[in-house]
HTML snippet that shows the backbone in 3Dmol.js (N, CA, C, O; Angstrom):
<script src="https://3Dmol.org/build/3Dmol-min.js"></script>
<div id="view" style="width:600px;height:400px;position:relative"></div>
<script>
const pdb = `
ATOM      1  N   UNK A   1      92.028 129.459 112.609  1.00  0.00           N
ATOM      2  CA  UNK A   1      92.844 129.732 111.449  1.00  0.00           C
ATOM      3  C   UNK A   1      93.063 128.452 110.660  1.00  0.00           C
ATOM      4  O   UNK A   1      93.194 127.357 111.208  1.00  0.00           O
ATOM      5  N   UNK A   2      93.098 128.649 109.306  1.00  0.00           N
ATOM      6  CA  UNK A   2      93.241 127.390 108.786  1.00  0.00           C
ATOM      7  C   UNK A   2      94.316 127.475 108.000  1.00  0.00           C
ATOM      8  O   UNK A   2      94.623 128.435 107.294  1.00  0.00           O
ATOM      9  N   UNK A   3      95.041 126.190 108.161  1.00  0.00           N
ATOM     10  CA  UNK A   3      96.436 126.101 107.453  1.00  0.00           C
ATOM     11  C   UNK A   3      96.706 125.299 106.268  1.00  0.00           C
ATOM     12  O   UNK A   3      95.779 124.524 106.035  1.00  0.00           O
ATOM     13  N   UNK A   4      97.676 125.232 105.440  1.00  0.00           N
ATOM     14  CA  UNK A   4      98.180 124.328 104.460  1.00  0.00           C
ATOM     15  C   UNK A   4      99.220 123.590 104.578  1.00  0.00           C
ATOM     16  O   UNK A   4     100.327 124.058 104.313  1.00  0.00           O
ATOM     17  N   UNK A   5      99.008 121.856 105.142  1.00  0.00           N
ATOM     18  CA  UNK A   5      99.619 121.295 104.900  1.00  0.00           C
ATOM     19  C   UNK A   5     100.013 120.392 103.548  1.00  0.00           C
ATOM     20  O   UNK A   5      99.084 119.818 102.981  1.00  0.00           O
ATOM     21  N   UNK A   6     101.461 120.244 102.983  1.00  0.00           N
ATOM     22  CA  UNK A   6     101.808 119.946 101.782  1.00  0.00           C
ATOM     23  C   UNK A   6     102.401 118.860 102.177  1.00  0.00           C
ATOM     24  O   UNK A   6     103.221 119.099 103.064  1.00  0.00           O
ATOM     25  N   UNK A   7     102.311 117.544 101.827  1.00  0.00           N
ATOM     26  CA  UNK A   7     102.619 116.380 102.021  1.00  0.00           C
ATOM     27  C   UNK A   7     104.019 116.352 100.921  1.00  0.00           C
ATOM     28  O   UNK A   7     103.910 116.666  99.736  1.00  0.00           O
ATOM     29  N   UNK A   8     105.187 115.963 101.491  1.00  0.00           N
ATOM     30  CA  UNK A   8     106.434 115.544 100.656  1.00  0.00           C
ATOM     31  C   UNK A   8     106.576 114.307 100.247  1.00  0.00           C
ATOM     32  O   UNK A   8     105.988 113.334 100.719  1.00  0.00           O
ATOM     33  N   UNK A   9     107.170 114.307  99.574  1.00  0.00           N
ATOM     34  CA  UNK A   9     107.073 113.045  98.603  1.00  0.00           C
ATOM     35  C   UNK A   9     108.217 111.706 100.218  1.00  0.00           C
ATOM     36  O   UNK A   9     108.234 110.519 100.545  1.00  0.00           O
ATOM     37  N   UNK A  10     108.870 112.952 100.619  1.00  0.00           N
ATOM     38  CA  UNK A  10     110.038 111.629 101.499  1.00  0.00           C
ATOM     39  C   UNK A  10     108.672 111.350 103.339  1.00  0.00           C
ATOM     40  O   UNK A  10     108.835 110.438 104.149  1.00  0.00           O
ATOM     41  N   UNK A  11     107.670 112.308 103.421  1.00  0.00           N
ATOM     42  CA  UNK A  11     106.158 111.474 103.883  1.00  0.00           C
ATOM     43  C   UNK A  11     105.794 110.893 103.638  1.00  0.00           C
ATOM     44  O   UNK A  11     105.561 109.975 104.424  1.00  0.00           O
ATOM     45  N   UNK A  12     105.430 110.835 102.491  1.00  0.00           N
ATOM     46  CA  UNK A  12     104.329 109.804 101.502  1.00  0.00           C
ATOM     47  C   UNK A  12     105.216 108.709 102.065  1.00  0.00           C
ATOM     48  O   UNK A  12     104.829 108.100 103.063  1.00  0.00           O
ATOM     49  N   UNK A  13     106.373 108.416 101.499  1.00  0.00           N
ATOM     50  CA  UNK A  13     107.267 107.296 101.835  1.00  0.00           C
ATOM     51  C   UNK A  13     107.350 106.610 102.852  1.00  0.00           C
ATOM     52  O   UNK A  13     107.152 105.397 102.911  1.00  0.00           O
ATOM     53  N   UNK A  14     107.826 107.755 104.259  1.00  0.00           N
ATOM     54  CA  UNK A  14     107.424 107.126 105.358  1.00  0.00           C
ATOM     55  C   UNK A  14     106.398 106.825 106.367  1.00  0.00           C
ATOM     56  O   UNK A  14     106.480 106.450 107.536  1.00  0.00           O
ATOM     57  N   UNK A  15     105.261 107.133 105.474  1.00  0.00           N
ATOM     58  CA  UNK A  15     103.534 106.590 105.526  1.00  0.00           C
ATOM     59  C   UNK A  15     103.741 105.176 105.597  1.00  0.00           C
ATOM     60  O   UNK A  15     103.689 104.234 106.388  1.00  0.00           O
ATOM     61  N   UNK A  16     104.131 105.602 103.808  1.00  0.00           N
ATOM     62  CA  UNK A  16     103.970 103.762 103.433  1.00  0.00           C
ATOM     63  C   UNK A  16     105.023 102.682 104.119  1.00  0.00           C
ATOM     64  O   UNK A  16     104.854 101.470 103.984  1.00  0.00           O
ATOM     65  N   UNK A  17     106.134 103.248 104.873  1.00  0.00           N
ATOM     66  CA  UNK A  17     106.843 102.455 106.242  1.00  0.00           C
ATOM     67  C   UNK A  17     105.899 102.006 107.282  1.00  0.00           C
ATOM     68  O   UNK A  17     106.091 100.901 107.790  1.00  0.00           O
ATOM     69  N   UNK A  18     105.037 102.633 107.609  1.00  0.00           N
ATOM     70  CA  UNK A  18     104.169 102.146 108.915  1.00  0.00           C
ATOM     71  C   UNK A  18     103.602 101.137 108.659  1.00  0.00           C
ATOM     72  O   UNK A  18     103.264 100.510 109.662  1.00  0.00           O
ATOM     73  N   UNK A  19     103.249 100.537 107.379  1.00  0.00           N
ATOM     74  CA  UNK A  19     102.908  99.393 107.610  1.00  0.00           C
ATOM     75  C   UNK A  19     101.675  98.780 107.842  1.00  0.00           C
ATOM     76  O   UNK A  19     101.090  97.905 107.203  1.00  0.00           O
ATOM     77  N   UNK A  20     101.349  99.435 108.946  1.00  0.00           N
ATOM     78  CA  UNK A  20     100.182  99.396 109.831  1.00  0.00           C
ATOM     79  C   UNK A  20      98.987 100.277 109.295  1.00  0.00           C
ATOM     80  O   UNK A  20      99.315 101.453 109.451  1.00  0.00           O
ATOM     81  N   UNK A  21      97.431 100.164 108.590  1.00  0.00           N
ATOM     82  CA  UNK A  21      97.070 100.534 108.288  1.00  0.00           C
ATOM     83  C   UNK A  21      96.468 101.361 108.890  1.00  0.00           C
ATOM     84  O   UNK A  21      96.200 102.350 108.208  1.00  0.00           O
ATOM     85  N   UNK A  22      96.001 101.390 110.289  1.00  0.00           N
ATOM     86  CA  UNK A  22      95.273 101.748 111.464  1.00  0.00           C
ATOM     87  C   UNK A  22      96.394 103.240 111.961  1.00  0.00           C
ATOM     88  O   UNK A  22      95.989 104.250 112.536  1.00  0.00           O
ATOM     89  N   UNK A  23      97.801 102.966 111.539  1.00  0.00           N
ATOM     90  CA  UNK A  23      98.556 104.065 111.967  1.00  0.00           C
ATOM     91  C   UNK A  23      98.891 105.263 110.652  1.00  0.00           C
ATOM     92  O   UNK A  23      99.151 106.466 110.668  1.00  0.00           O
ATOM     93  N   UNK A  24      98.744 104.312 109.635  1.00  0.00           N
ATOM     94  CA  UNK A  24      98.558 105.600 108.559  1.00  0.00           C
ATOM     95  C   UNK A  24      97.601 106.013 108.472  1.00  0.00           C
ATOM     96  O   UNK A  24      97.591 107.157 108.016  1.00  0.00           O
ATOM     97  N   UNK A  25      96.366 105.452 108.796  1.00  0.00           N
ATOM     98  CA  UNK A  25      95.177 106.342 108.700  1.00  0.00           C
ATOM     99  C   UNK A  25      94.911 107.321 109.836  1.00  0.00           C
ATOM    100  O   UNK A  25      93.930 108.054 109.713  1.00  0.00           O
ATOM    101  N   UNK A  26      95.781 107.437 111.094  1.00  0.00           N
ATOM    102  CA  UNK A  26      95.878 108.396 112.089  1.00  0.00           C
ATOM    103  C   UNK A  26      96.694 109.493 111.571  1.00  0.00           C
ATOM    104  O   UNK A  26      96.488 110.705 111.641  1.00  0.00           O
ATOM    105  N   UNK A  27      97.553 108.919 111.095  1.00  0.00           N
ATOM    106  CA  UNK A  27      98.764 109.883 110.570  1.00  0.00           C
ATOM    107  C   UNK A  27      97.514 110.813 109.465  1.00  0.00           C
ATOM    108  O   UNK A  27      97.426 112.039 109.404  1.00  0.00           O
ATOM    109  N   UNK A  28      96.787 109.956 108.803  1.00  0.00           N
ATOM    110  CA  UNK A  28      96.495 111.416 107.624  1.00  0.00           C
ATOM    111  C   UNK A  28      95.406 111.894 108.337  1.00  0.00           C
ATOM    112  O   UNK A  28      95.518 113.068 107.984  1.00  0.00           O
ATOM    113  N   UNK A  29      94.341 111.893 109.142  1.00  0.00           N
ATOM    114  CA  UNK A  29      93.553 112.327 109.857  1.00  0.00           C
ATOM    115  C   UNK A  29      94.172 113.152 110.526  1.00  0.00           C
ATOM    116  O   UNK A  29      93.408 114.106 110.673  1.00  0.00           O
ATOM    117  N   UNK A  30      94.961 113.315 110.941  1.00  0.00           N
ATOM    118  CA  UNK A  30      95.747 114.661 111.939  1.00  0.00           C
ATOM    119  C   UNK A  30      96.636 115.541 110.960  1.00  0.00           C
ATOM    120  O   UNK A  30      97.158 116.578 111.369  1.00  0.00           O
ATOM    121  N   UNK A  31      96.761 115.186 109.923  1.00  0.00           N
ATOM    122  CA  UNK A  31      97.291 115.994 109.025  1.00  0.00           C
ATOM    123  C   UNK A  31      95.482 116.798 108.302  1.00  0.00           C
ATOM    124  O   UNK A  31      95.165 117.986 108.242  1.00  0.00           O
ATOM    125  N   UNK A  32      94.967 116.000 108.030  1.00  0.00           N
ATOM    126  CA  UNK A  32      93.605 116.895 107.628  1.00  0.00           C
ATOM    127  C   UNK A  32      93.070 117.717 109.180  1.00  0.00           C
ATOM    128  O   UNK A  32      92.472 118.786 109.059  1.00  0.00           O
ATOM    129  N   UNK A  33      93.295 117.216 110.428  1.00  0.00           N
ATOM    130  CA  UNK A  33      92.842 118.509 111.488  1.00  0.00           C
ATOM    131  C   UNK A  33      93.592 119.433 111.633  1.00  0.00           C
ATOM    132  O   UNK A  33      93.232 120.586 111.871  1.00  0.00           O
ATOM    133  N   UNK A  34      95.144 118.912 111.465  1.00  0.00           N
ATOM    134  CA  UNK A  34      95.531 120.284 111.469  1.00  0.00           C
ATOM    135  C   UNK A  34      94.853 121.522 110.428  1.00  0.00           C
ATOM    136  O   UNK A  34      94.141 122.500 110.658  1.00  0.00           O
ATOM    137  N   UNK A  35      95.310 121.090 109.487  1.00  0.00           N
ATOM    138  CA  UNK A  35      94.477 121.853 108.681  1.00  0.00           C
ATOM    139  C   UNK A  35      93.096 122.905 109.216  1.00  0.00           C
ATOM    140  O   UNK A  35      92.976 124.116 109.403  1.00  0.00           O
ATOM    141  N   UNK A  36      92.329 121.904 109.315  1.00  0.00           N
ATOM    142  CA  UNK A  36      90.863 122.951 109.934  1.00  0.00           C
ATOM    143  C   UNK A  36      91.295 123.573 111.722  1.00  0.00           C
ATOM    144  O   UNK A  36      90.716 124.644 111.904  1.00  0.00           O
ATOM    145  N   UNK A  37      91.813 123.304 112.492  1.00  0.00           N
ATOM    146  CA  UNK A  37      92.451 123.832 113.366  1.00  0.00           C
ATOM    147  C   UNK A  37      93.728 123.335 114.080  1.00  0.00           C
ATOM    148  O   UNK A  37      93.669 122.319 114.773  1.00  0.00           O
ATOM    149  N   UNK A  38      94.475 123.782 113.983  1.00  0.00           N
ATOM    150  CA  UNK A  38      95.867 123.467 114.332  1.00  0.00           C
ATOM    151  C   UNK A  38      96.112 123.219 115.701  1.00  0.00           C
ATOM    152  O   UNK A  38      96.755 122.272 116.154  1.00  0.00           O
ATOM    153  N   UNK A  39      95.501 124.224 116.398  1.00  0.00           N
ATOM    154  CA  UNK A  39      95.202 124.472 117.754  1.00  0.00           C
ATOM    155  C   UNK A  39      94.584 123.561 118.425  1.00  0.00           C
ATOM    156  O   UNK A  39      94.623 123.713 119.646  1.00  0.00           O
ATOM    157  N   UNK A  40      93.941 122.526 117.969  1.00  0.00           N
ATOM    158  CA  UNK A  40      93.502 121.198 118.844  1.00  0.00           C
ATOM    159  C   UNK A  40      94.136 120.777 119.380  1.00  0.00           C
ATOM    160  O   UNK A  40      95.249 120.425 118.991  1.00  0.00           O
ATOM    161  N   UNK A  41      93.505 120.581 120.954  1.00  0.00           N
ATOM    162  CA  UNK A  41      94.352 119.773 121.786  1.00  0.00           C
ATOM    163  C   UNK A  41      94.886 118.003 121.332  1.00  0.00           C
ATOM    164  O   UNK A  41      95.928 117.359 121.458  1.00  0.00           O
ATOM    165  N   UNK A  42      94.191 117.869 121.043  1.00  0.00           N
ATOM    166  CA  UNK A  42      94.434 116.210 120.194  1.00  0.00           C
ATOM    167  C   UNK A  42      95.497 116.531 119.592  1.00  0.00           C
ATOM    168  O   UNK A  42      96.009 115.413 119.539  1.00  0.00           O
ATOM    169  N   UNK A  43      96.151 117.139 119.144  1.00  0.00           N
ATOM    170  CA  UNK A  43      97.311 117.362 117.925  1.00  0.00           C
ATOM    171  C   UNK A  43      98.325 117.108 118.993  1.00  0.00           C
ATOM    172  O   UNK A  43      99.030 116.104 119.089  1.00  0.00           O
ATOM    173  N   UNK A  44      98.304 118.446 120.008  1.00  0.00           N
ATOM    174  CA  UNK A  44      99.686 118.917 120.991  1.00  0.00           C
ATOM    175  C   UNK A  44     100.871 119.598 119.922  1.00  0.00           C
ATOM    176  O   UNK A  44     102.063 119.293 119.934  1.00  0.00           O
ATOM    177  N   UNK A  45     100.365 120.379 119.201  1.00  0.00           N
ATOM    178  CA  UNK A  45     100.858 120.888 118.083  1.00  0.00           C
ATOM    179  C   UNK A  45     101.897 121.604 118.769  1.00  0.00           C
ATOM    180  O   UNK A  45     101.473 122.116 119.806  1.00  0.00           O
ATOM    181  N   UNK A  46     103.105 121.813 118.545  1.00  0.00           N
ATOM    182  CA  UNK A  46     104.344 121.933 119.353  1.00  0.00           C
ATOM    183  C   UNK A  46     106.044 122.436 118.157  1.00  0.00           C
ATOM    184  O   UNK A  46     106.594 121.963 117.163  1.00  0.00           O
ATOM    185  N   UNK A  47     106.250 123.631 119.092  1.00  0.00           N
ATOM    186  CA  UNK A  47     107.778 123.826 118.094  1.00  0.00           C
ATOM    187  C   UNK A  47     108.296 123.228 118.687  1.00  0.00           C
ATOM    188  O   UNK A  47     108.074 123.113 119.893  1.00  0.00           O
ATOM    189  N   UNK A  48     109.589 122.345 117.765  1.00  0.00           N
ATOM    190  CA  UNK A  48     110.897 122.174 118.301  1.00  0.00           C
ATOM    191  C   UNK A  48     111.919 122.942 118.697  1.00  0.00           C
ATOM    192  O   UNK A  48     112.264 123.829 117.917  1.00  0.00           O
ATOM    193  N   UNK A  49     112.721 122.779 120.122  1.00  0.00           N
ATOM    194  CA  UNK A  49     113.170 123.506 120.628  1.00  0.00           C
ATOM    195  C   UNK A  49     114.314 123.691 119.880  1.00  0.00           C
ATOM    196  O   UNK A  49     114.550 124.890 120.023  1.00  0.00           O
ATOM    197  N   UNK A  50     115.268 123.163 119.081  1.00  0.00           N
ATOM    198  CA  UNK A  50     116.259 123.061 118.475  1.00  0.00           C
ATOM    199  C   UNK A  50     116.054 123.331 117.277  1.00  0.00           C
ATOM    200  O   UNK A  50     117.117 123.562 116.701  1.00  0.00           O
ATOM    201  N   UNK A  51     115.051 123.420 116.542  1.00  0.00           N
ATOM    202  CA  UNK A  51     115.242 123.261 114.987  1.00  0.00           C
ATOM    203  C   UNK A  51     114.222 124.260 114.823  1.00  0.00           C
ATOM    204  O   UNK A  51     113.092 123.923 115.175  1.00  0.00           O
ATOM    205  N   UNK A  52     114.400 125.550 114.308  1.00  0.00           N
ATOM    206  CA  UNK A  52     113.771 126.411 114.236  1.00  0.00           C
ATOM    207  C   UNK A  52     112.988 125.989 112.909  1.00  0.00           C
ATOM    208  O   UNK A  52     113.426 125.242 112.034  1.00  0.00           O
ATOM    209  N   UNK A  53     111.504 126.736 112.940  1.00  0.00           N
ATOM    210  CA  UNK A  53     111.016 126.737 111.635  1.00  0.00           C
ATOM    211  C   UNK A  53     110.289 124.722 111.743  1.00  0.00           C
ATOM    212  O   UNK A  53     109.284 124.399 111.110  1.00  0.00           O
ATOM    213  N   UNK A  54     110.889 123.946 112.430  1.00  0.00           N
ATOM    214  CA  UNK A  54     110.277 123.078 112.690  1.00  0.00           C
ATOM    215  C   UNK A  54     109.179 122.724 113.619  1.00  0.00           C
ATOM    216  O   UNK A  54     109.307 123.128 114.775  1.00  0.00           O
ATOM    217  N   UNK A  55     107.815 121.841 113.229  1.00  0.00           N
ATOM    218  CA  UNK A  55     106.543 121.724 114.320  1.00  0.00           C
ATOM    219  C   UNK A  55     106.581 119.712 114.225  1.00  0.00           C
ATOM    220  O   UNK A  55     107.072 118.858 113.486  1.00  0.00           O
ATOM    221  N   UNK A  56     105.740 119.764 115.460  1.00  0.00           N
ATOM    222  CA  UNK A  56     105.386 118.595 115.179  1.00  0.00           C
ATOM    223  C   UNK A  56     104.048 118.203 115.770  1.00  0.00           C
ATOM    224  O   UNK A  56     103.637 118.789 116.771  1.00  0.00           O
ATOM    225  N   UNK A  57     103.452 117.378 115.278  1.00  0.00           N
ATOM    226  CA  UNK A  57     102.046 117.029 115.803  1.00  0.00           C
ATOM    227  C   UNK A  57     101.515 115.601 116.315  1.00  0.00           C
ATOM    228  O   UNK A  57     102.269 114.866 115.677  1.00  0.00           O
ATOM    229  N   UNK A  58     100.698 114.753 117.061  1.00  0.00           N
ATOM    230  CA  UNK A  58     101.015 113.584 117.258  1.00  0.00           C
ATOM    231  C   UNK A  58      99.830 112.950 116.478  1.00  0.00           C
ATOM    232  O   UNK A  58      98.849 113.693 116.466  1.00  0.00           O
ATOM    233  N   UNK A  59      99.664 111.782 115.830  1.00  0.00           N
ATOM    234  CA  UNK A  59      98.971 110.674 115.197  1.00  0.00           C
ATOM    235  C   UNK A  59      98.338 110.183 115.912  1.00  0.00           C
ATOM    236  O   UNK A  59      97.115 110.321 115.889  1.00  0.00           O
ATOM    237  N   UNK A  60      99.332 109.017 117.293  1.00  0.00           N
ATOM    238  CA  UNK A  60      98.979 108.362 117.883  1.00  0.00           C
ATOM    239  C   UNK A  60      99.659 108.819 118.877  1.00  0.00           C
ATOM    240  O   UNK A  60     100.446 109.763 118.806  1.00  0.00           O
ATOM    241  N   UNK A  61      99.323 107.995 120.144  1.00  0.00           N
ATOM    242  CA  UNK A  61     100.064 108.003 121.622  1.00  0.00           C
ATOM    243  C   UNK A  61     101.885 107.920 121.144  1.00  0.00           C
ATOM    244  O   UNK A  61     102.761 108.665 121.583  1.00  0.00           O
ATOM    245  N   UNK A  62     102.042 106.940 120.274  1.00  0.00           N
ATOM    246  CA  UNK A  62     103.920 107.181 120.140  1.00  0.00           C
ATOM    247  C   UNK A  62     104.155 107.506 118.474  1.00  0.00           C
ATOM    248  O   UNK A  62     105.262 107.273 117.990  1.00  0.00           O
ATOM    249  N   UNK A  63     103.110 108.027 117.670  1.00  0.00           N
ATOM    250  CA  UNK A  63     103.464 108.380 116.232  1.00  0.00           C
ATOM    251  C   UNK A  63     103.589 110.154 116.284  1.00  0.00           C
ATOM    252  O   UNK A  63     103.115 110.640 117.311  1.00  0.00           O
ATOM    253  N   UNK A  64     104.126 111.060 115.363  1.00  0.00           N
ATOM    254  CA  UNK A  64     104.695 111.866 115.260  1.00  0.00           C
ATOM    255  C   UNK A  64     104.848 112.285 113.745  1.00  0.00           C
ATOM    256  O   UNK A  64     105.368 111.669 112.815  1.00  0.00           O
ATOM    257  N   UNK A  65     104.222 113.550 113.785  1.00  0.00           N
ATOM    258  CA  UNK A  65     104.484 113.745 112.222  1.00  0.00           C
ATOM    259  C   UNK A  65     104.849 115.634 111.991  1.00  0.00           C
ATOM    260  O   UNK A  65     104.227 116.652 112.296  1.00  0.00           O
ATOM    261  N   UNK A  66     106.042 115.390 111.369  1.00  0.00           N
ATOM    262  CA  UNK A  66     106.825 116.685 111.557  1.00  0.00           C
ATOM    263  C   UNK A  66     107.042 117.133 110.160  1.00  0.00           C
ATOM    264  O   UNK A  66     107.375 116.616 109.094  1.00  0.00           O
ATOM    265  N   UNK A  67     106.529 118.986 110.860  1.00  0.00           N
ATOM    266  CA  UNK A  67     106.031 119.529 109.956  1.00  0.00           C
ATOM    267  C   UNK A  67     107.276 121.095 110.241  1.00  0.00           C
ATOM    268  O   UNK A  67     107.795 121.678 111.193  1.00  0.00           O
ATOM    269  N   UNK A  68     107.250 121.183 108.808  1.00  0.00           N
ATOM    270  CA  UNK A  68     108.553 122.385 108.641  1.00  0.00           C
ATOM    271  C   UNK A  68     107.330 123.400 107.621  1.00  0.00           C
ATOM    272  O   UNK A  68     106.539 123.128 106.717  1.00  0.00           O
ATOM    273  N   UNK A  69     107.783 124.843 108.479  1.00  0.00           N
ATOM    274  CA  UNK A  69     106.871 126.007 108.482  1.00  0.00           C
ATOM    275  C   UNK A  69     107.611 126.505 106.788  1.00  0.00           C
ATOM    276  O   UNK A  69     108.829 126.530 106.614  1.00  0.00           O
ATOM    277  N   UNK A  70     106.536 126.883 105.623  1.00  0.00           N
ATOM    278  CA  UNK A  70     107.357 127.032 104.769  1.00  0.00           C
ATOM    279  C   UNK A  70     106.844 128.817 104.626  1.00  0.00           C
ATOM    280  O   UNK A  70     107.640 129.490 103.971  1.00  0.00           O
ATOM    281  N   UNK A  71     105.768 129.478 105.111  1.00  0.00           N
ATOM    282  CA  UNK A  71     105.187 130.394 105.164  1.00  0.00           C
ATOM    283  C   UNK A  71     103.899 130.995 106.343  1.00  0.00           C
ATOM    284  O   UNK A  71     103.562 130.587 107.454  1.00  0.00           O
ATOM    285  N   UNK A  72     103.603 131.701 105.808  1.00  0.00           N
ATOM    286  CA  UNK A  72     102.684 132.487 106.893  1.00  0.00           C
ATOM    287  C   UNK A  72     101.272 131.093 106.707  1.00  0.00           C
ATOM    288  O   UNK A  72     100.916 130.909 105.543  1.00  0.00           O
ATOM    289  N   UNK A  73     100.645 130.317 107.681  1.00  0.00           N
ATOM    290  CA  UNK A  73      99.914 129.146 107.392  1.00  0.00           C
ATOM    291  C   UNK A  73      99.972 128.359 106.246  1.00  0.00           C
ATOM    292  O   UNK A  73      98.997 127.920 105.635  1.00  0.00           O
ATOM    293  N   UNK A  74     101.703 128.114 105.844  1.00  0.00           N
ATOM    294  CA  UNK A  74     101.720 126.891 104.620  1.00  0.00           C
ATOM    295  C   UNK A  74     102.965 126.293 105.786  1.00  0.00           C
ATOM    296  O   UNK A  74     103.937 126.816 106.331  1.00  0.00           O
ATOM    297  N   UNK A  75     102.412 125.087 105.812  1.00  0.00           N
ATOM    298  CA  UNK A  75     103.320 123.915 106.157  1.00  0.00           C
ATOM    299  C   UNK A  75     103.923 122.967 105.203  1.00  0.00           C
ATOM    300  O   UNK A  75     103.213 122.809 104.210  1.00  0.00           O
ATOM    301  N   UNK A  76     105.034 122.279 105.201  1.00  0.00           N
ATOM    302  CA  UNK A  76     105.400 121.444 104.614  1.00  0.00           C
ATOM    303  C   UNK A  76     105.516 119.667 105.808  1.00  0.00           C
ATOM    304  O   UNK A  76     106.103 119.621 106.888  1.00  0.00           O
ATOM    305  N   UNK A  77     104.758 118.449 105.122  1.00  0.00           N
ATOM    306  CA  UNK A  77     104.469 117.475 105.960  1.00  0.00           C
ATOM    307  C   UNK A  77     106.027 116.636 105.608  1.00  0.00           C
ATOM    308  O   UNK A  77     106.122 116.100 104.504  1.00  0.00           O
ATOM    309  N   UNK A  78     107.211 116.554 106.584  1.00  0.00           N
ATOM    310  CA  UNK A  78     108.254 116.095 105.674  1.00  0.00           C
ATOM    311  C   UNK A  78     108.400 114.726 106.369  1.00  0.00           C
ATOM    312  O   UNK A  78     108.992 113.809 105.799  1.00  0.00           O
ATOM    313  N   UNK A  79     107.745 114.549 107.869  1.00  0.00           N
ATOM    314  CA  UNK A  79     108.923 113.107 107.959  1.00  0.00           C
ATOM    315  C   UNK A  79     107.061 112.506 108.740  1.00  0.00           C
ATOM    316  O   UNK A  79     106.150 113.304 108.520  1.00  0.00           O
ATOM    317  N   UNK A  80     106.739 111.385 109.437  1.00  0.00           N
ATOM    318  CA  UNK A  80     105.822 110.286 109.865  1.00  0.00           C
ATOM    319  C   UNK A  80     106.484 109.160 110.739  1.00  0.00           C
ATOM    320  O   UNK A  80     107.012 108.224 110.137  1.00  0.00           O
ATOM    321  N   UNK A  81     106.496 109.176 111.967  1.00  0.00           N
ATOM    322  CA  UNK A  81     106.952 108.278 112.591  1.00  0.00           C
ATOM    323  C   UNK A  81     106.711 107.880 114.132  1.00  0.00           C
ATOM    324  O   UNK A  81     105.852 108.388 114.853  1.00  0.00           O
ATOM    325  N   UNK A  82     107.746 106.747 114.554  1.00  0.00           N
ATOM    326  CA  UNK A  82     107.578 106.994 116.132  1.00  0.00           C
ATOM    327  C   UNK A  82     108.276 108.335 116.468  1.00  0.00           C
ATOM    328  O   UNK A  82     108.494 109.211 115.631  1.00  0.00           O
ATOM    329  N   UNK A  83     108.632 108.411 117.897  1.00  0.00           N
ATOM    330  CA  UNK A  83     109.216 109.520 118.806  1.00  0.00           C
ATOM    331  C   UNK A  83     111.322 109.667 118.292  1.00  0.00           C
ATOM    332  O   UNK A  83     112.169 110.428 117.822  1.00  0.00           O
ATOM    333  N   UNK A  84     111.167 108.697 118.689  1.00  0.00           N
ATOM    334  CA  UNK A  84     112.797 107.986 118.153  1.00  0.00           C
ATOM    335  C   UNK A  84     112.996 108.837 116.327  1.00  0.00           C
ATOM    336  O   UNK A  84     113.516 109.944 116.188  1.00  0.00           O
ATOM    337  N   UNK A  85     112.452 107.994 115.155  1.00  0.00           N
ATOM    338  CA  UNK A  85     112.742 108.521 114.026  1.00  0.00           C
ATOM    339  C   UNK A  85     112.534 109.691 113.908  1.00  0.00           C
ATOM    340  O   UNK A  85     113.534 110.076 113.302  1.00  0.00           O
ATOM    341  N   UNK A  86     111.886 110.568 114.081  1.00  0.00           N
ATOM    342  CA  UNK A  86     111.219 112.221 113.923  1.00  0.00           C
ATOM    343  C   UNK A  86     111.693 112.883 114.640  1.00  0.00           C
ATOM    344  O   UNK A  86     111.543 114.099 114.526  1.00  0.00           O
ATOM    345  N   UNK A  87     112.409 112.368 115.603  1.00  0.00           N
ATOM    346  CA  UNK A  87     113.129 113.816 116.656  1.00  0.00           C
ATOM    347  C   UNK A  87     114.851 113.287 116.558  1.00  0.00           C
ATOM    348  O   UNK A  87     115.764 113.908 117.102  1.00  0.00           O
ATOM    349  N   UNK A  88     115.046 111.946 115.699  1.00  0.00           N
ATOM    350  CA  UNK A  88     116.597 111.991 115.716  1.00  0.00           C
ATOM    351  C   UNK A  88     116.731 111.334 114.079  1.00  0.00           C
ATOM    352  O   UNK A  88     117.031 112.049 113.123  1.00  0.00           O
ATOM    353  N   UNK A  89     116.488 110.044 113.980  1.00  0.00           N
ATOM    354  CA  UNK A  89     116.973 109.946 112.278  1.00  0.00           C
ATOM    355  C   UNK A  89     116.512 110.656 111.358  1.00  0.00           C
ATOM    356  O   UNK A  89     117.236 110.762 110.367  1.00  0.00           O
ATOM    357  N   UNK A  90     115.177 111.384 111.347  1.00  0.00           N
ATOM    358  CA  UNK A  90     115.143 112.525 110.594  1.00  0.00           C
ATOM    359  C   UNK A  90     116.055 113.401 109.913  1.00  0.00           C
ATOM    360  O   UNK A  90     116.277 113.430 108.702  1.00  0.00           O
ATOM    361  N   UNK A  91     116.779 114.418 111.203  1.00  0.00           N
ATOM    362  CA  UNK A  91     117.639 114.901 110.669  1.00  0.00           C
ATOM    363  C   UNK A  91     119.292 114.637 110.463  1.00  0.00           C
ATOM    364  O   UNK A  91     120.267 115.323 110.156  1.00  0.00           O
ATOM    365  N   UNK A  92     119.047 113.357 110.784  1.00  0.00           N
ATOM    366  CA  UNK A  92     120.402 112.726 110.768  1.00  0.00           C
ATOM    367  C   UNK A  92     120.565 112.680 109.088  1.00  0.00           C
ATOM    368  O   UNK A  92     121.617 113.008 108.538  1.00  0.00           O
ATOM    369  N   UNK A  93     119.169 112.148 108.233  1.00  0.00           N
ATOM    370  CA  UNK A  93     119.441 111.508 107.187  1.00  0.00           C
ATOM    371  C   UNK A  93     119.255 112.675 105.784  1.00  0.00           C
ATOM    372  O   UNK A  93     118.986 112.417 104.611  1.00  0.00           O
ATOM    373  N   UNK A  94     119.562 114.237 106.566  1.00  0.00           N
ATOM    374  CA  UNK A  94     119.478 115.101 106.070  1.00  0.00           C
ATOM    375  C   UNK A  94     120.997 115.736 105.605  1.00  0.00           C
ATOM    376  O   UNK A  94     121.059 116.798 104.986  1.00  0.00           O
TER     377      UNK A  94
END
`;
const viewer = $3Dmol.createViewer("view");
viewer.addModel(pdb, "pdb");
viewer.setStyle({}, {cartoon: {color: "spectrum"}});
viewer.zoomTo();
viewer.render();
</script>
């Protein structure tokens, strides 16, 4: 199945936080597989247990990029980070 991920403008942002060029270019490579299959094990594509309507997928071994379900295969790409920012200042700064 193939999906639509929509990159948010407060992603884009915390792309350009990483800094690290080698980790934003993981970050958008797993945002383009999700896309062609979501279901890859490489992803570990995963709901959050607490935040309904929320997914998340991994970049790297400790990057994280969380994705809020906006429809039937449309995603929205809202936050990019380690484990720490994406599963707690995320929605803190909401």
């Amino acid at each position: 199945m193939i999906v639509t991920v929509i990159p948010t403008k407060a992603f884009i942002r915390d792309l350009k936080r990483l800094r690290n060029a080698s980790r934003q270019n993981s970050a958008r490579e797993a945002v383009v597989l999700c896309q062609q299959n979501h279901k890859d094990q490489r992803l570990r594509f995963e709901a959050l247990k607490h935040r309904v309507g929320y997914f998340t997928i991994r970049s790297t071994f400790g990057d994280r990029v969380l994705l809020s379900k906006k429809g039937d295969g449309v995603y929205e790409a809202v936050a990019v980070g380690n484990h720490d920012f994406v599963y707690g200042a995320y929605f803190r700064r909401r």
